[in-house]
MMTF fields as JSON, N, C-alpha, C and O atoms, coordinates in Angstrom:
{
  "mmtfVersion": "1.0.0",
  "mmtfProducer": "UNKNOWN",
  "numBonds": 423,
  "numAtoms": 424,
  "numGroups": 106,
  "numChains": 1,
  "numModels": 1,
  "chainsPerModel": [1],
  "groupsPerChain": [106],
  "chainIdList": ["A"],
  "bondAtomList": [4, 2, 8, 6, 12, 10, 16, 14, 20, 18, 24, 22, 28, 26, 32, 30, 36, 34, 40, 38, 44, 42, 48, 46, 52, 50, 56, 54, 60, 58, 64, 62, 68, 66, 72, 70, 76, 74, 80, 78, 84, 82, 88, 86, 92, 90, 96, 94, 100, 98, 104, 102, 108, 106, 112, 110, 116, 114, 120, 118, 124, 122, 128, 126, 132, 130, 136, 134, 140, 138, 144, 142, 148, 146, 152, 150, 156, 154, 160, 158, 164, 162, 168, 166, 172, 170, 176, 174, 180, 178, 184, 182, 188, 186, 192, 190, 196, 194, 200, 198, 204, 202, 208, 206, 212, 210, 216, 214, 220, 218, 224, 222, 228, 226, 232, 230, 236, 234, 240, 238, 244, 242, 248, 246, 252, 250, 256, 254, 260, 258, 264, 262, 268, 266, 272, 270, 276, 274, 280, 278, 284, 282, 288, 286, 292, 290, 296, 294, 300, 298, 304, 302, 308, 306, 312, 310, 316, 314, 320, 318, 324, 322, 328, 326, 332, 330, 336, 334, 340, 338, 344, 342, 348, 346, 352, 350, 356, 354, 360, 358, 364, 362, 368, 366, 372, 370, 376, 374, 380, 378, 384, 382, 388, 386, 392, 390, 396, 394, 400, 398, 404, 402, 408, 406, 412, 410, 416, 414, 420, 418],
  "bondOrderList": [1, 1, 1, 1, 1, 1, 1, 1, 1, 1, 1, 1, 1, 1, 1, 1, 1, 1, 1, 1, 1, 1, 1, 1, 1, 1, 1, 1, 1, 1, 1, 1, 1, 1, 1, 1, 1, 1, 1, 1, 1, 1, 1, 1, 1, 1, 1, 1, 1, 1, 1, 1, 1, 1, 1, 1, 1, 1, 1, 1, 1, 1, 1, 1, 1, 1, 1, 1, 1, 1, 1, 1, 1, 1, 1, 1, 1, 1, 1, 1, 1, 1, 1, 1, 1, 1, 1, 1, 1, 1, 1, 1, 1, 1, 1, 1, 1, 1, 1, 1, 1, 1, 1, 1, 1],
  "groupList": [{"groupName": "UNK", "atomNameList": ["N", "CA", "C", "O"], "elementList": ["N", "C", "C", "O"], "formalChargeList": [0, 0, 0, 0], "bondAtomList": [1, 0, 2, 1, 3, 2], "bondOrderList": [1, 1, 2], "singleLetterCode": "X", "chemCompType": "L-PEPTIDE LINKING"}],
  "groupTypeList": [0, 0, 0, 0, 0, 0, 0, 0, 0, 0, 0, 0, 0, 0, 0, 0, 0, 0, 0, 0, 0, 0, 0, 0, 0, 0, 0, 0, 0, 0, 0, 0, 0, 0, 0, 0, 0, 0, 0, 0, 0, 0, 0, 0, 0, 0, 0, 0, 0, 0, 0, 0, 0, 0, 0, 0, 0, 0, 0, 0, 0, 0, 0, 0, 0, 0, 0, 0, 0, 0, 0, 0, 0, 0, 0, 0, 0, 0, 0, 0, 0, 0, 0, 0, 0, 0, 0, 0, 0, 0, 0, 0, 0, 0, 0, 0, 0, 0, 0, 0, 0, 0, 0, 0, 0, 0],
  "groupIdList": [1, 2, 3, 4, 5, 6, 7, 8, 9, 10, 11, 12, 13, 14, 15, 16, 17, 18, 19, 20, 21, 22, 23, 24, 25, 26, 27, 28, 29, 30, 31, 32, 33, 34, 35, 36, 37, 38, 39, 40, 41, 42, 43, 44, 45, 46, 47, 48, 49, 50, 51, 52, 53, 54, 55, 56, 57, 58, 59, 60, 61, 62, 63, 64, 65, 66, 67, 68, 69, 70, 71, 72, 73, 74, 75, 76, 77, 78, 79, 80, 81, 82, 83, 84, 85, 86, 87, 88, 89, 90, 91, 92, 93, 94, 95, 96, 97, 98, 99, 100, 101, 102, 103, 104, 105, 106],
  "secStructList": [7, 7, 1, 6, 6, 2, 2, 2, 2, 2, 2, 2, 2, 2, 2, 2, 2, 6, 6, 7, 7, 7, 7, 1, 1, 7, 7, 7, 7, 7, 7, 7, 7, 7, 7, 7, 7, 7, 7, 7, 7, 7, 7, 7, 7, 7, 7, 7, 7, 7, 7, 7, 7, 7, 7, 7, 7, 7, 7, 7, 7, 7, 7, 7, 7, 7, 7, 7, 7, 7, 7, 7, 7, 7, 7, 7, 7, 7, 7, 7, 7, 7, 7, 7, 7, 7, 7, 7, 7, 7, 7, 7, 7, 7, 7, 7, 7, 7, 7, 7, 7, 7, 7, 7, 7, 7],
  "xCoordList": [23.165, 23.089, 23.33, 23.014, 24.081, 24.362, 23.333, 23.138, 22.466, 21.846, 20.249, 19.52, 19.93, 18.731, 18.081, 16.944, 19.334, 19.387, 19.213, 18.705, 19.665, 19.027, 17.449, 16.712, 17.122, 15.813, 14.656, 13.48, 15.452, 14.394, 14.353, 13.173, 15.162, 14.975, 14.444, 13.894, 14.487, 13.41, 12.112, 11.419, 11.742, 10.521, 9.228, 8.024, 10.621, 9.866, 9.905, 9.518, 10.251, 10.218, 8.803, 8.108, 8.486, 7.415, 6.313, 5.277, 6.245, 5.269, 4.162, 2.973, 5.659, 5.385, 4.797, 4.023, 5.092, 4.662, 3.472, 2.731, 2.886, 1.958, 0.373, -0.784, 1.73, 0.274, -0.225, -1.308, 0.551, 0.004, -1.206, -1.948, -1.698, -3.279, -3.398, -2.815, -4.313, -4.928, -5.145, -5.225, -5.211, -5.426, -6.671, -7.677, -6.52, -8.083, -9.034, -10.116, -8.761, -10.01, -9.455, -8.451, -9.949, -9.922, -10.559, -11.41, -10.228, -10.261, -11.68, -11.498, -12.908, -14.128, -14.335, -14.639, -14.104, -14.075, -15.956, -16.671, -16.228, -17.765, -17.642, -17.086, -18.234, -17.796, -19.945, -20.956, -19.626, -21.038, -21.663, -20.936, -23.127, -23.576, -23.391, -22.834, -24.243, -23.743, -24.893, -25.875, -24.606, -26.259, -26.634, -25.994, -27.691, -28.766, -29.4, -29.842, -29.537, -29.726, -31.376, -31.64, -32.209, -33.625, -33.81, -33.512, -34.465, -35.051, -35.782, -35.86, -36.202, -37.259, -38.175, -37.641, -39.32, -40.732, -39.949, -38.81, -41.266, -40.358, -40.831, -42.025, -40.659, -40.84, -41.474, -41.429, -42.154, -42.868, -42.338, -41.124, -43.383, -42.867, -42.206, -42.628, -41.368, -40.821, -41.881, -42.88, -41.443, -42.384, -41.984, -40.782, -42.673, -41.791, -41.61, -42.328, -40.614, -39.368, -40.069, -41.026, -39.434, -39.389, -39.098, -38.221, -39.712, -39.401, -38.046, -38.045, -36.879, -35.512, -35.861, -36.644, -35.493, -35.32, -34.789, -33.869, -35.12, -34.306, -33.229, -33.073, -32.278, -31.34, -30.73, -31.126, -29.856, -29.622, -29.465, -29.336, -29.442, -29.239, -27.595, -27.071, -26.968, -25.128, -25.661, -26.825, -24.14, -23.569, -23.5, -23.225, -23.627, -23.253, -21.953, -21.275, -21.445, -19.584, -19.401, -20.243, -18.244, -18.27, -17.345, -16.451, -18.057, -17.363, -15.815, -15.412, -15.265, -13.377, -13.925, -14.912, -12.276, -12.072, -11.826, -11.338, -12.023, -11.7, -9.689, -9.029, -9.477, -8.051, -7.625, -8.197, -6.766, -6.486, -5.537, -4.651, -6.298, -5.788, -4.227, -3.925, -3.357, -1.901, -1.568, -2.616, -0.562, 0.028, 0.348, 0.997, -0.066, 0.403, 1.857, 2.235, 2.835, 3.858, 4.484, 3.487, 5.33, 5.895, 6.17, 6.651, 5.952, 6.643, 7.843, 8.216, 8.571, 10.214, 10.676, 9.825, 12.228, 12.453, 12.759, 13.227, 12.641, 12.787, 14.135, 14.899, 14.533, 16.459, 16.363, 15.446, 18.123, 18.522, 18.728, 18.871, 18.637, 18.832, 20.042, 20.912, 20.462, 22.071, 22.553, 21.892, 23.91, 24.043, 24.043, 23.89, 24.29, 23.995, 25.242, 26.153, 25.345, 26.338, 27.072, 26.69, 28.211, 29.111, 28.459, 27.862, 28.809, 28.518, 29.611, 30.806, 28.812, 29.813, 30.662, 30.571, 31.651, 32.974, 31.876, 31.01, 31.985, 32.06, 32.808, 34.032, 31.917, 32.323, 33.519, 33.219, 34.577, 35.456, 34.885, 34.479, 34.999, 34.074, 35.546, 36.649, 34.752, 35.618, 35.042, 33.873, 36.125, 35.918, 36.546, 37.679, 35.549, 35.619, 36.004, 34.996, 37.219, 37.349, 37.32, 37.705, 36.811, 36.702, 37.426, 37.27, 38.462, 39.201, 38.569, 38.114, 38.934, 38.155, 38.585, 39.568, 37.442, 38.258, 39.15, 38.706, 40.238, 41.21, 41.318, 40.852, 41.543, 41.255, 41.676, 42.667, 40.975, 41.614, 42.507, 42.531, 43.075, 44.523, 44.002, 43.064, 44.935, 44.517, 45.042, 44.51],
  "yCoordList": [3.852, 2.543, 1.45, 0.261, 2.271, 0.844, 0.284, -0.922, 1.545, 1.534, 0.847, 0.075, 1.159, 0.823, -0.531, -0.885, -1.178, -2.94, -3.677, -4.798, -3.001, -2.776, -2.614, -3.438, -1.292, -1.089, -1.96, -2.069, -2.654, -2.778, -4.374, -4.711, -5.244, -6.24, -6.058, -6.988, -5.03, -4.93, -5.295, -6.163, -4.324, -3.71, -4.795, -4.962, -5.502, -7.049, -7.923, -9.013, -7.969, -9.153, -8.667, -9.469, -7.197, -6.931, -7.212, -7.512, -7.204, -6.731, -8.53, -8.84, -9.316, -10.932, -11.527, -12.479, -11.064, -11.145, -10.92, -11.835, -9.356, -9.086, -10.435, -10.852, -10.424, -11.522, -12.458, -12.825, -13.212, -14.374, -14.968, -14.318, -15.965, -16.041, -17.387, -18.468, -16.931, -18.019, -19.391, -19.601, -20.163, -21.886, -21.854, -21.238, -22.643, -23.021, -23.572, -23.019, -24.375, -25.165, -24.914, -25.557, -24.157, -24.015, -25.235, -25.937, -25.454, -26.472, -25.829, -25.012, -26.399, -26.115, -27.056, -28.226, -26.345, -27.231, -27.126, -26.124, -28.222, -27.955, -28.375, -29.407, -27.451, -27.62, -28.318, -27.936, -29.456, -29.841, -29.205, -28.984, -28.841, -28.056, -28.985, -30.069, -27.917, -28.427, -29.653, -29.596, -30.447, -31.677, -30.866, -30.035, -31.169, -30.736, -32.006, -32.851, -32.311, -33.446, -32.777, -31.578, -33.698, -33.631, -35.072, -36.259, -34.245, -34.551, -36.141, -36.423, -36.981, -37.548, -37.894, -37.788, -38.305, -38.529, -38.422, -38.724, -37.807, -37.641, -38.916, -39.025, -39.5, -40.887, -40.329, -39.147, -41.4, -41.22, -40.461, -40.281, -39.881, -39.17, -40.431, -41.515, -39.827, -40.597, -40.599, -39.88, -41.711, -41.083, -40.274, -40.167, -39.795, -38.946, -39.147, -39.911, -38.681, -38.9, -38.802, -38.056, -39.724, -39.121, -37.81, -37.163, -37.052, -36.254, -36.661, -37.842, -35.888, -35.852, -35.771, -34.861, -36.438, -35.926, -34.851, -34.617, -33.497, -32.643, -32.369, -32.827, -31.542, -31.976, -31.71, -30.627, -32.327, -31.59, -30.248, -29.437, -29.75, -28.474, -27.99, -28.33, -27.103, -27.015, -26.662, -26.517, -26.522, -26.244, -25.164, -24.758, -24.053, -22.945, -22.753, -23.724, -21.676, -21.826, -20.821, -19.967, -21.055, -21.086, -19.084, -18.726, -18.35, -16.958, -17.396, -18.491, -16.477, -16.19, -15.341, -14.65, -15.904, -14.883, -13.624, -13.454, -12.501, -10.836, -10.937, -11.408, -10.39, -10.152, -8.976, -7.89, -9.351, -8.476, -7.259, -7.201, -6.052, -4.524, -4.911, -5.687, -4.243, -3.779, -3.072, -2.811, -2.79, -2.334, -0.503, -0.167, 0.388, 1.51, 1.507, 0.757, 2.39, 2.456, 3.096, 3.12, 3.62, 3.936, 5.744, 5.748, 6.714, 8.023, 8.583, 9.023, 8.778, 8.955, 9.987, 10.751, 10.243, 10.809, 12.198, 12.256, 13.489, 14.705, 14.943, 14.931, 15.213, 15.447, 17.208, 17.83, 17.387, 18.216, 19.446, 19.409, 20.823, 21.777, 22.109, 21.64, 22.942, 23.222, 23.974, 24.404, 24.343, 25.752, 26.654, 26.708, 28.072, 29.226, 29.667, 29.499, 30.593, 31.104, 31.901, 32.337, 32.067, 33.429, 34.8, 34.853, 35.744, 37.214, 37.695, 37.651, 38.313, 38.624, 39.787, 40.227, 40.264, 41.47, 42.81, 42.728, 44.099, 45.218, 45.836, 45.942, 46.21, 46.879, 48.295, 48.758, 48.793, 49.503, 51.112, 51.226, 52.109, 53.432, 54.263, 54.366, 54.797, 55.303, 56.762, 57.146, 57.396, 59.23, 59.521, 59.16, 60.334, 60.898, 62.208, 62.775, 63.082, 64.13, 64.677, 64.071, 65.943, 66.805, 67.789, 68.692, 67.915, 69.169, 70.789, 70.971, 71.752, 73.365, 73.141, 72.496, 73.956, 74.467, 74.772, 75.907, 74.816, 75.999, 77.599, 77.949, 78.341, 79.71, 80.398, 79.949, 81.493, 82.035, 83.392, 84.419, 82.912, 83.805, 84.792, 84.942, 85.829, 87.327, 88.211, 89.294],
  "zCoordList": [-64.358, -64.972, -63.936, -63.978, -62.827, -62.033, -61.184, -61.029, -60.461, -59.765, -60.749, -60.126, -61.997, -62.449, -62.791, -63.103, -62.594, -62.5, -61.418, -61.372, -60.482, -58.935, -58.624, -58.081, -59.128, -59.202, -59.894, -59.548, -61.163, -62.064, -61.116, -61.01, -60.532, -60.099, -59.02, -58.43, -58.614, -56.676, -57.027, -56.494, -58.277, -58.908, -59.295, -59.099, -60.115, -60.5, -59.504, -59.925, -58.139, -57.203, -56.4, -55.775, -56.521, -55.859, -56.784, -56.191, -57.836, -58.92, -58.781, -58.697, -58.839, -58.615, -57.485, -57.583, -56.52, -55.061, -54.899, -54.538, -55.177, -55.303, -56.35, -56.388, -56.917, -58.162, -57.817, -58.272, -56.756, -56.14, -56.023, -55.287, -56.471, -56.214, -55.33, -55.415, -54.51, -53.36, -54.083, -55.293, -53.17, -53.271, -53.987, -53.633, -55.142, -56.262, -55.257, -55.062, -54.773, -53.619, -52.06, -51.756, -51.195, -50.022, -49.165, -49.711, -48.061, -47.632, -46.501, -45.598, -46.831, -45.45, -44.474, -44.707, -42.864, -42.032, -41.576, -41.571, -41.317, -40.636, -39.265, -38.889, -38.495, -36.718, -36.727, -37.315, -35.706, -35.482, -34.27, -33.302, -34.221, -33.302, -31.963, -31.789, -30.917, -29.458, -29.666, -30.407, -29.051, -28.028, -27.088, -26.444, -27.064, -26.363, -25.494, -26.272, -24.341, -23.789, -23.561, -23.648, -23.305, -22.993, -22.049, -22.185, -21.046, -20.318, -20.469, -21.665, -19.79, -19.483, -18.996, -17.892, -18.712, -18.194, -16.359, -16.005, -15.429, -14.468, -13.435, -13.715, -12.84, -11.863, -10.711, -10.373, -10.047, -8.941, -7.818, -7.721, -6.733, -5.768, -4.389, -3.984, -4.14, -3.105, -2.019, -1.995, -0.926, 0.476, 1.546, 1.791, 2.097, 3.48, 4.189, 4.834, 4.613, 5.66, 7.051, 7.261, 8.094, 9.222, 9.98, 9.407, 11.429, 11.428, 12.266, 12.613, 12.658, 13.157, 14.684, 14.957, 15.587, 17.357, 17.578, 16.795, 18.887, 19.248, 19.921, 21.052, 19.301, 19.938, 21.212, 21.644, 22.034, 22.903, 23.316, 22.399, 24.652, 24.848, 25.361, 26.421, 24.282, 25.183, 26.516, 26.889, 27.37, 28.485, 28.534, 27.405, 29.495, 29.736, 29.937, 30.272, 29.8, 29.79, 31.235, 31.509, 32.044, 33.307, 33.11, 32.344, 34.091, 33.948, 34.332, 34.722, 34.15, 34.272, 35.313, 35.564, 36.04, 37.195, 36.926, 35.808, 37.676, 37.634, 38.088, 39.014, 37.147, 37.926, 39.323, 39.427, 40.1, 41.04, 40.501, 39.649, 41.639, 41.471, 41.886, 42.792, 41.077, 41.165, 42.741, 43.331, 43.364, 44.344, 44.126, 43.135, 44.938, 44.638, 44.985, 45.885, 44.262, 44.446, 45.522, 46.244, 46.18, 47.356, 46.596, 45.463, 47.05, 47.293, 47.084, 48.172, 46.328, 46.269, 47.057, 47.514, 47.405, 48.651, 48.29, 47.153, 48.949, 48.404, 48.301, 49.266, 46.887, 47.002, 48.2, 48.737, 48.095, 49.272, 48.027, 46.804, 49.343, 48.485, 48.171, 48.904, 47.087, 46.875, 47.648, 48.594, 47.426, 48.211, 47.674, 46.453, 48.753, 47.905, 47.755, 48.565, 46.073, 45.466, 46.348, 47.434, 45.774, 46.773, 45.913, 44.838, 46.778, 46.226, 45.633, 45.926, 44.467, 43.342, 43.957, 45.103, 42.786, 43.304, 43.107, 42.236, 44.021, 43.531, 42.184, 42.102, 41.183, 40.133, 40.77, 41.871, 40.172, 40.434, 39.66, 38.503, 40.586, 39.344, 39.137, 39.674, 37.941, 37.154, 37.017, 37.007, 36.924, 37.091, 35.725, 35.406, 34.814, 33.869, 33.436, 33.014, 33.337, 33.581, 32.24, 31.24, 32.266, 31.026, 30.931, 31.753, 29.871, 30.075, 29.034, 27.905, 30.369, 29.926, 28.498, 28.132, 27.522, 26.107, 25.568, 25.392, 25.023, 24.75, 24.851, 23.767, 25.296, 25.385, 24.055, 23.479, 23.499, 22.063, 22.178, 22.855, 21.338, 21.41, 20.989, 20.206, 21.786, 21.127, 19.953, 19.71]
}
């Protein structure tokens, strides 16, 4: 019950909404077409022109100098040799002895 008084007023706010009817007389705008300009009768020909003088001739443009070759560089000096290592130690030898089997008792 609480909720259907709820409903029934949603129900009818849509029902109304819906019914609405458009404006009795709408308002018509009339847009006027483009102009069109036309032409008129066309006028006499002009007379002709003189012809123009020729014109001068440019200057030639003067070459650039070549640049000068660079200097070779000088040789660098041979470094010195090292010295030579000392000689290493003699390894020390070592004797491996093997002892006879056990003999079996009699």
């Amino acid at each position: 019950m609480n909720r259907s008084i709820l409903f029934t007023a949603l129900f009818t706010a849509l029902t109304l909404t819906a019914c609405v009817q458009p404006d009795a007389n709408p308002t018509v705008v009339t847009v006027p077409g483009p102009t069109v300009a036309v032409p008129g009768p066309a006028g006499p020909q002009g007379a002709t022109g003189n012809q123009g003088e020729t014109g001068n001739t440019g200057n030639t443009g003067e070459t650039g100098n070549t640049g000068n070759t660079g200097q070779t560089g000088d040789t660098g000096n041979t470094g010195d040799t090292g010295n030579t290592g000392a000689t290493g130690k003699t390894g020390d030898t070592e004797v491996i002895v093997v002892p006879d089997p056990p003999k079996p008792r009699p």
